[in-house]
C-alpha positions in Angstrom: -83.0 -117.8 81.6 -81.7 -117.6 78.0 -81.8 -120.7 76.2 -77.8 -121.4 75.3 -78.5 -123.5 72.0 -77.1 -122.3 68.8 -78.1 -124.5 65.4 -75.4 -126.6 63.8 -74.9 -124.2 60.9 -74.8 -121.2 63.2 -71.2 -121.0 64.4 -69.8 -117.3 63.6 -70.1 -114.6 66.3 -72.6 -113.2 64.8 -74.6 -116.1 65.8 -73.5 -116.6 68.8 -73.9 -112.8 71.0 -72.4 -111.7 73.6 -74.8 -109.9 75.4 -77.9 -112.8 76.0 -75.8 -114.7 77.6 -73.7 -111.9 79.9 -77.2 -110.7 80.7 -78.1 -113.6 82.3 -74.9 -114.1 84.0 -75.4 -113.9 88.1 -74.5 -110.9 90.1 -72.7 -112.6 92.5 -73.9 -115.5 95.4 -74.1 -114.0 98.8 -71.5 -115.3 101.0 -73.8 -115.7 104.2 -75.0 -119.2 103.3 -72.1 -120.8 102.3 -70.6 -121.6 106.5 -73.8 -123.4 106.9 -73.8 -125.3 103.3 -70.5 -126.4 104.3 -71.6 -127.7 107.4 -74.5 -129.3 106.5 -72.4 -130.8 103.7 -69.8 -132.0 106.7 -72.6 -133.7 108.6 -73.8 -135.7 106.0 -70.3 -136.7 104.4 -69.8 -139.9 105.8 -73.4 -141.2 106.7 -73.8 -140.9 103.1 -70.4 -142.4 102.3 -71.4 -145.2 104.6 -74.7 -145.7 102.7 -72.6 -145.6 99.5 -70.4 -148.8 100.8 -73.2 -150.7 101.5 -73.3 -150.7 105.7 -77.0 -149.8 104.8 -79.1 -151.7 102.9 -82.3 -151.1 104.2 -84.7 -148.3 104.8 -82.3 -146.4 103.6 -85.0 -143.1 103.2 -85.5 -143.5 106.6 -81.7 -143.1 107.5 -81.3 -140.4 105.1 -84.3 -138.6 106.8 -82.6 -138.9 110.1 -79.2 -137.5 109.0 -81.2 -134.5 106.9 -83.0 -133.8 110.6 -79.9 -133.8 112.6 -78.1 -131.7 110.0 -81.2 -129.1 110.3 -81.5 -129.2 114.1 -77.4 -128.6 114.4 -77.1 -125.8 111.9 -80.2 -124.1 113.6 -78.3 -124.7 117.0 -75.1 -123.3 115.5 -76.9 -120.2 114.4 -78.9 -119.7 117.4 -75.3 -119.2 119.5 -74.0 -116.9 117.4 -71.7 -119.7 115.1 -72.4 -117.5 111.6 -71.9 -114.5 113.0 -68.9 -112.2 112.6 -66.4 -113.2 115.6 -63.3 -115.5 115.7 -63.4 -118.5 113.5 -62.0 -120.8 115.9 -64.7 -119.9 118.4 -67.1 -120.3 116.1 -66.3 -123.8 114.4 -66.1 -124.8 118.3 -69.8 -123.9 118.7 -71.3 -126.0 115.1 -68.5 -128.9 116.6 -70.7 -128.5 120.0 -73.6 -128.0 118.0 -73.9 -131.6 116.2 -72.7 -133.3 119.2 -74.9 -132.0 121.3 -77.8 -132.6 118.6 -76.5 -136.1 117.9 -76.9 -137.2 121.5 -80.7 -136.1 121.4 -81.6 -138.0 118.3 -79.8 -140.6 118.9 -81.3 -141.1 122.2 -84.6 -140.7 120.6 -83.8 -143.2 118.1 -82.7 -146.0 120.8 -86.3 -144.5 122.9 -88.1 -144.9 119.7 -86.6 -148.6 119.1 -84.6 -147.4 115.9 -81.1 -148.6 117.2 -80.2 -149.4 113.7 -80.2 -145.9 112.9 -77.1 -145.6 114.6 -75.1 -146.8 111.2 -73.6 -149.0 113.9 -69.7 -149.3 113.1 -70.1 -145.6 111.9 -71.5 -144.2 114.4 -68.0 -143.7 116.6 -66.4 -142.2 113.7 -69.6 -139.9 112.6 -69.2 -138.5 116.3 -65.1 -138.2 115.8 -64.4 -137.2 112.5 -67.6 -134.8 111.5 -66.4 -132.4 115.0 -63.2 -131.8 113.2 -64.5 -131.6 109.5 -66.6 -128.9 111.1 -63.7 -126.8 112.8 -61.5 -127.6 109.7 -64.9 -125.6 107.3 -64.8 -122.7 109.9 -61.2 -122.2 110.8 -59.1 -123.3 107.9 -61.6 -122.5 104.2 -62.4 -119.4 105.4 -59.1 -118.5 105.5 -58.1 -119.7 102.5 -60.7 -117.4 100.4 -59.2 -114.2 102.1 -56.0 -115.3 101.3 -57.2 -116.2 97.7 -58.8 -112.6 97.2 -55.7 -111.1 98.0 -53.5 -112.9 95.7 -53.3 -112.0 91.8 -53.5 -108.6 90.4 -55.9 -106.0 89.0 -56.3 -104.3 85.9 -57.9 -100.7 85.7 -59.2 -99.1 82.2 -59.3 -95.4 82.8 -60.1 -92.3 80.7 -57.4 -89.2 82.5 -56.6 -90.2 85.8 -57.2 -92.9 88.8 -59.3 -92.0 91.6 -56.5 -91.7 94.6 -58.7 -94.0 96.9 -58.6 -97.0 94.1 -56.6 -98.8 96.4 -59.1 -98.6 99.3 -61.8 -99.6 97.3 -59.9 -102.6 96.2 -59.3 -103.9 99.6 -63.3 -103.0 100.8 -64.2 -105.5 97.8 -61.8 -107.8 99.0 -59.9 -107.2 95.4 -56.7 -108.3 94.8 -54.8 -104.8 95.6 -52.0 -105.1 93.3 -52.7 -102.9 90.2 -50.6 -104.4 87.4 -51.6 -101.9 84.5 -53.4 -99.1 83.7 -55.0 -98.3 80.3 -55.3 -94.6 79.3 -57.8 -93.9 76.9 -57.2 -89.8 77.2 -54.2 -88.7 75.4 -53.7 -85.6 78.2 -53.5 -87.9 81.4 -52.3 -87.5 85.0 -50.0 -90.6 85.2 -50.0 -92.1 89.1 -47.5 -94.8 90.1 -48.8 -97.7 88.9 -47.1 -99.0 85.7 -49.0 -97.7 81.9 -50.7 -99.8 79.0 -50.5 -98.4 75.7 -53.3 -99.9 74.1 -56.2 -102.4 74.4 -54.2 -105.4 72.9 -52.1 -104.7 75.8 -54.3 -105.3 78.5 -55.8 -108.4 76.8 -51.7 -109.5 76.8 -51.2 -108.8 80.6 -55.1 -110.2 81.7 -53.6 -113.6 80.0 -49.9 -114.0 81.1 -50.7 -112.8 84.8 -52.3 -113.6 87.5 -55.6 -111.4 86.9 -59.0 -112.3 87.2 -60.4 -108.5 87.8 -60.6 -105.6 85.6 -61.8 -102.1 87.0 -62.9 -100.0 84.6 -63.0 -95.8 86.1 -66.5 -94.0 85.5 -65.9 -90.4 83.4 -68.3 -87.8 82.0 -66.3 -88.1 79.4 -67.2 -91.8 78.6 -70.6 -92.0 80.2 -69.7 -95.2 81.7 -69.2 -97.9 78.8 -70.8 -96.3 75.6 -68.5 -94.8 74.2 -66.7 -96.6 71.2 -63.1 -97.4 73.1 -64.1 -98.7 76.4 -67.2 -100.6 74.6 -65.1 -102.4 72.0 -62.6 -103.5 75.0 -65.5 -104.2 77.7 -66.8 -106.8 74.3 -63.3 -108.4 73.9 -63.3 -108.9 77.7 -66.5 -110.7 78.1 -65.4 -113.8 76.0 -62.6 -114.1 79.0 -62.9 -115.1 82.2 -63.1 -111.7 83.9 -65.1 -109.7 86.8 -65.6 -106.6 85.9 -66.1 -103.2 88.2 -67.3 -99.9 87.6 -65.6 -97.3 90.3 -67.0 -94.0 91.1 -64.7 -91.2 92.2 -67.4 -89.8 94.8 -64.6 -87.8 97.1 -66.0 -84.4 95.6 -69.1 -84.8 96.8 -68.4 -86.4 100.6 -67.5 -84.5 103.8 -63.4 -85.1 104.7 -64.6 -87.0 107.7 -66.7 -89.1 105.9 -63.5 -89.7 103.0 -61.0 -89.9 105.3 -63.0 -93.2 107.1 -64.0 -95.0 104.4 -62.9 -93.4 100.9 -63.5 -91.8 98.1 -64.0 -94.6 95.8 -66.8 -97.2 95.1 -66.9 -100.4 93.2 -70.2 -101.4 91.8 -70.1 -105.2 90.4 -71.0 -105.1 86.6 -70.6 -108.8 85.5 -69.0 -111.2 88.6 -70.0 -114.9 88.9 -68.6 -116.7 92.0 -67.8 -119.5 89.6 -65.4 -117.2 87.6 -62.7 -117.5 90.1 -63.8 -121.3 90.6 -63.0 -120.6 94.1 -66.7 -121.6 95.3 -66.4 -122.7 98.7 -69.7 -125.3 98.3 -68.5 -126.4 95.0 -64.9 -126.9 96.1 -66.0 -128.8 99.3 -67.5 -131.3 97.2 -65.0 -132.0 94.6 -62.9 -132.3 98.0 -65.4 -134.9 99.7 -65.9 -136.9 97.2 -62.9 -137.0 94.7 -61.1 -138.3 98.1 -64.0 -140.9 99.0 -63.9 -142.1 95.1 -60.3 -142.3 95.0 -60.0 -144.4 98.1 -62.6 -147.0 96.4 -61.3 -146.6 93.6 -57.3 -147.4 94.3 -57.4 -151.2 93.8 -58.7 -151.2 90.5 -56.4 -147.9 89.5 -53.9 -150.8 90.7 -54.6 -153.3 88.5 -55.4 -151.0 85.1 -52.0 -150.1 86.6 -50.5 -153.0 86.2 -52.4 -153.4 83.0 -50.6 -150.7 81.3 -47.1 -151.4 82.6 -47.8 -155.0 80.9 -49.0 -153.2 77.4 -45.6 -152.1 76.3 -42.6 -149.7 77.1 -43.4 -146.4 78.3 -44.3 -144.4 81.4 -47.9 -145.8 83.1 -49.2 -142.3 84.0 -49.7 -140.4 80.6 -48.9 -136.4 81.5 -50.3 -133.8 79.0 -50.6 -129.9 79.1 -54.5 -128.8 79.3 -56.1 -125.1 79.7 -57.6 -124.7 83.1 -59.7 -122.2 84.7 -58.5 -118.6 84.2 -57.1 -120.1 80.7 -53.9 -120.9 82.4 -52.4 -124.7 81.6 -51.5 -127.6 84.0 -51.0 -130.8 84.0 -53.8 -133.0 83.4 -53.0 -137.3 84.5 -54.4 -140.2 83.0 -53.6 -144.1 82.7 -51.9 -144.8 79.3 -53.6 -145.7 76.5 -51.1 -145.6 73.2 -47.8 -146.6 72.3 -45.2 -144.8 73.8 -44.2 -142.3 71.1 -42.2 -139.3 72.8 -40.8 -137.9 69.5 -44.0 -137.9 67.7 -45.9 -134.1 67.7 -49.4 -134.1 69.3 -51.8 -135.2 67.8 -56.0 -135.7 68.6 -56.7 -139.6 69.0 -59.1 -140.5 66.4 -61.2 -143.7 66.2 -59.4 -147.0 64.9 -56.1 -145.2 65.8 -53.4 -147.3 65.5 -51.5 -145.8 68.3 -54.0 -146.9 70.8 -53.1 -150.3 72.8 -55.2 -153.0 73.5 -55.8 -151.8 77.2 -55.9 -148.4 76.0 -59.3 -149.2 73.8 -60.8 -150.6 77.1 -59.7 -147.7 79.1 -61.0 -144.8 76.4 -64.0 -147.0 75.8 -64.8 -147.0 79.9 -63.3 -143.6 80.4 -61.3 -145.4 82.8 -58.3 -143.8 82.2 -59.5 -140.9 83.2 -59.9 -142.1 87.2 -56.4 -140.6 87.7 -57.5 -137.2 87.6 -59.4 -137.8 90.5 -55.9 -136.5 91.8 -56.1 -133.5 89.3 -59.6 -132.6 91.5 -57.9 -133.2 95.2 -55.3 -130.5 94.1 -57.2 -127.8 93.1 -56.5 -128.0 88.9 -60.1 -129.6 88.0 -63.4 -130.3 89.3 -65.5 -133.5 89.6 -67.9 -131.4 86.7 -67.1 -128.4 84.6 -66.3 -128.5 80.5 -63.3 -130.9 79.6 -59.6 -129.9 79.3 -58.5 -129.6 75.7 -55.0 -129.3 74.8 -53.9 -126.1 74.0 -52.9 -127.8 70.7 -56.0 -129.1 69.8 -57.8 -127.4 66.8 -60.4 -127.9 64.5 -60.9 -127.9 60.8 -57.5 -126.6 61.2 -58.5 -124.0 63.8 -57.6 -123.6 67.1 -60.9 -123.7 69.5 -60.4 -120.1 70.6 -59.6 -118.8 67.8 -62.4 -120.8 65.8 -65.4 -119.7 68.4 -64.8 -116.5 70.1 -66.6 -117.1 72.9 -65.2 -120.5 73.6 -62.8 -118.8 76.5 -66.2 -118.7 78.5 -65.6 -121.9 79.1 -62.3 -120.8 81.3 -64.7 -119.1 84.0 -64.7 -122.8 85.9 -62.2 -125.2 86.4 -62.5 -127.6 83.7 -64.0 -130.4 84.8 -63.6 -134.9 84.6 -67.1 -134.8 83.3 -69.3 -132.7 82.3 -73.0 -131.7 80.6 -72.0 -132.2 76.9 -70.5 -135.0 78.1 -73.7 -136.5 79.2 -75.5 -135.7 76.2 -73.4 -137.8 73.9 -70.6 -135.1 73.1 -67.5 -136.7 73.7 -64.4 -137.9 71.3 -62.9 -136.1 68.7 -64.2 -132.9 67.6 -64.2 -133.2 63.7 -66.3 -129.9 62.4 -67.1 -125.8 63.6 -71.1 -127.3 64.6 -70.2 -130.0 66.5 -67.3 -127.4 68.7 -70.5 -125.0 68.8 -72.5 -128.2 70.4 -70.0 -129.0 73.0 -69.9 -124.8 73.9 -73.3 -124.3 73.9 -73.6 -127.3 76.6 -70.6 -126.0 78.7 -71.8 -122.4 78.5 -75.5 -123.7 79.9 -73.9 -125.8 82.6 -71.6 -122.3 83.6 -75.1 -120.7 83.7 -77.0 -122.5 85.4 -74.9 -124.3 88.4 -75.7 -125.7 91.5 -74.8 -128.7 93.5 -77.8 -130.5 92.5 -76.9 -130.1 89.0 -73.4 -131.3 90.1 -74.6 -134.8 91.6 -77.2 -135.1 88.7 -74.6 -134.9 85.6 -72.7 -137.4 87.8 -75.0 -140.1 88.0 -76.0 -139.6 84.6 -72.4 -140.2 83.9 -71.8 -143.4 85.1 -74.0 -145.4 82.1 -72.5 -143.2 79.6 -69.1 -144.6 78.8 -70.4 -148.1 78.3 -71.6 -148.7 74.5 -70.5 -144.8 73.5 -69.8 -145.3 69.9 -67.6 -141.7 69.4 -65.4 -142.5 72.7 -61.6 -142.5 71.6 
């Protein structure tokens, strides 16, 4: 794994390449395992919720063991009937929902045999039995069709030397590709121009992958080019790896296959060359558990968002819910939410909090210095614009030592390959506030870049419990 940590004085791109980090960049998670992740994830929801609200206080390993079993015993169950294989969804989240019941009533039986009755969770036992059935069709009927929907949405770009391979289409939809070609880039002068609309140059392509809906880029193998060596597509396949993109290498193979064999399943291959189920932020496991427990928090968490409510509305004139553009994943903005913490100053231009501003109400130091006010985007997470961890949301404002951030670190739109995130590894490690000087920007990257690299669930949980110490006592929160 390459080590993402650049030295405070190293902060051009020649210090920071390209290519260590896009070599180490994963060639794509298998889809297989992520039905049964989701289900194990489903079973264990609300025991652990329950655990979390203190209904048990004791032996708590033990339960925890139990839940883990019965999780492993249902999803075995649920594979052994055919629930993961290929076959109608509802029938199949039917099967995991008869699955767990059926495995519940056996280890729970063998608890009461056993003399464990406390095991049961008591009061959460009825709704364990109620509610995790459903979660389970919802993971196997509903999600899965949301990615296919998902893949199919958004466009494609293609980066071509004379002509597109007739079958491009095909290819697309085998790959599950968005199908809807929005450009093609010519790099030949004598071309055979197809249907799909034409891109003059490079700077045009980089225009369209940011103002559209785009998240692929296809780029057509030619003798000519000998794939990506040659000086044009190199420089542009460099310019695209500091965005969020997947990019594809298609072979025209239909010279070289019998028509039977074409005619069935095309003349045209994709072979992945840099695509990261994280670039889309679109993974199922990861967006199952911002789901889970973004809700679960924001439920705890609604009587004291009442009173900082309340709080605020006491402060001074002004809205309560402060509303501000941010980039989000793809680079594209929305709009992140967050308690007020400064006067109300409409006609005043943006500008970066800094510590000791005046702006900043009484309230609003408590908030910023318990990152309190950032419970509301707990909201931002149930709808799909953040995640529970990821790199924070800047402004697209925000600059430094009169820089913009993507314009002062060229890889900085890395960070745009996951939704952005409430908190995050640099976070963690002490990197939070204002972001005064080129090093400290390279700090926050290099954290955020290592965090893209190198995500799982585990990581997930462990950056949030590390998070919850941090904002007490943080001398650089503002």
């Amino acid at each position: 794994m390459v080590e993402m940590r650049p030295s405070a004085k190293c902060y051009d791109e020649a210090c920071l390449n390209t290519q260590p980090y896009v070599d180490s960049l994963p060639s794509g998670l298998g889809s297989g395992w992520l039905l049964p992740a989701l289900d194990a994830l489903a079973i264990l929801a609300l025991p652990l919720s329950g655990a979390a609200l203190g209904q048990v206080t004791e032996k708590l390993p033990r339960y925890l063991l139990f839940w883990a079993i019965l999780a492993l015993f249902s999803l075995g169950l649920t594979a052994s009937h055919g629930g993961y294989a290929s076959g109608g969804r509802w029938r199949q989240g039917g099967i995991a929902a008869l699955s767990f019941l059926a495995t519940s009533a056996a280890l729970l039986g063998l608890a009461v045999l056993l003399n464990h009755p406390g095991i049961l969770l008591r009061h959460c036992t009825l709704l364990d039995l109620t509610a995790t059935p459903a979660l389970l069709l919802f993971s196997h009927a509903v999600l899965p069709a949301c990615a296919a929907t998902a893949s199919h949405t958004g466009a494609t770009l293609v980066v071509c030397y004379d002509r597109c391979p007739p079958d491009l289409s095909l290819a697309l939809a085998e790959r599950k590709l968005p199908s809807r070609i929005a450009g093609v880039l010519y790099l030949s002068s004598l071309r055979e121009a197809g249907s799909w609309p034409e891109l003059h140059d490079s700077a045009e392509l980089l225009r369209n992958f940011s103002a559209q809906t785009i998240q692929d880029v296809v780029f057509v193998h030619h003798p000519e080019l000998e794939a990506f060596d040659q000086a044009p597509q190199k420089e542009l396949l460099q310019e695209l790896l500091t965005y969020p993109a997947r990019i594809w290498l298609a072979f025209d193979l239909s010279a070289n296959l019998p028509e039977m064999l074409r005619a069935r399943t095309g003349g045209c291959k994709l072979v992945p060359v840099v695509t990261d189920e994280l670039v889309t932020s679109s993974h199922v496991v990861k967006r199952g558990f911002d789901i889970v427990v973004a809700s679960l928090l924001l439920l705890l968490c609604a009587p004291v968002l009442a009173v900082l409510a309340a709080l605020v509305r006491l402060s001074g004139p002004g809205p309560v819910v402060f509303r501000q553009s941010r980039l989000g994943a793809q680079g594209r903005p929305f709009t992140v939410l967050k308690l007020r913490t400064m006067r109300h100053e409409p006609a005043l231009a943006f500008a970066q909090a800094r510590p000791g501003d005046a702006r900043v109400t009484k309230i609003g130091q408590f908030l910023r210095r318990t990152s309190l006010d950032e419970l509301l985007q707990l909201v931002n997470v149930i709808r799909g614009e953040m995640s529970l961890v990821g790199p924070r949301p800047h402004a697209p404002e925000t600059t430094v030592e009169g820089i913009s951030f993507e314009n002062a670190l060229r890889l900085y739109r890395l960070r745009h390959r996951v939704k952005p995130g409430i908190t995050g590894l640099a976070q963690v490690r002490g990197l939070r506030g204002e972001t005064r000087s080129l090093p400290a920007l390279e700090h926050r990257l290099a954290s955020d870049l290592e965090y893209i690299q190198n995500w799982s669930v585990g990581l997930d949980i462990a950056i949030l419990l590390r998070t919850l110490p941090v904002p007490f006592g943080q001398a650089n929160a503002c």
